[in-house]
N, C-alpha and C positions, 0 to 999 in steps of 0.2 A: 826561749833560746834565741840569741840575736847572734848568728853567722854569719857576716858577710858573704853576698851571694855573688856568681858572675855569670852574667850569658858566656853561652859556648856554641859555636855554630860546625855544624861539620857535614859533609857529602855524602848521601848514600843513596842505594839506587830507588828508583821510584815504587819500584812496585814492594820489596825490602821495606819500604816506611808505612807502604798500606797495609801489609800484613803485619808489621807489628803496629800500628794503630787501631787497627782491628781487633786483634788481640787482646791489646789491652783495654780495650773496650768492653771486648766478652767477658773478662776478667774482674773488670769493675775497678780498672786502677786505671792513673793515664800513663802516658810516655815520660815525664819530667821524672818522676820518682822510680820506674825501672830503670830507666838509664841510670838515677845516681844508684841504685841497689846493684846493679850491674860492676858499674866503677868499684864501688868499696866492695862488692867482691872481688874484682880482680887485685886490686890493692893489696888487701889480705892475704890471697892465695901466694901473690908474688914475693907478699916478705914472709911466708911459710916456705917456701920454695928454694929460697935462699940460705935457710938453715939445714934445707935437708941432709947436703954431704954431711955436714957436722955430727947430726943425728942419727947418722948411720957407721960415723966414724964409732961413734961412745955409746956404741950397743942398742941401740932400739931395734935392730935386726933389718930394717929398712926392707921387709919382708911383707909390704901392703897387699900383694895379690893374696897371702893367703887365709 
């Protein structure tokens, strides 16, 4: 698979990056591949998110709590 990849740098607080390095330590995975499984799940959720009125306009009951 050849993707063009990019670094991405962003802020967060210090003790926030030890506990999730930690983690994903325990885990046996590292931080580079949660964060992007993290992203494509928000991605996903957001263009799911986006069809809901629709999906509740043309009957699927939009009824998830029950």
């Amino acid at each position: 698979m050849n993707q063009e990849v990019f670094l991405m740098n962003f802020r967060i607080p210090s003790g926030l990056k030890m506990q999730f390095e930690e983690t994903c330590h325990q885990l046996r995975t590292n931080m580079t591949a949660e964060m992007n499984r993290m992203i494509r799940d928000f991605v996903k959720q957001s263009k799911e998110d986006l069809y809901e009125p629709v999906g509740w306009f043309y009957g699927d009951g939009g009824n998830d709590d029950i």
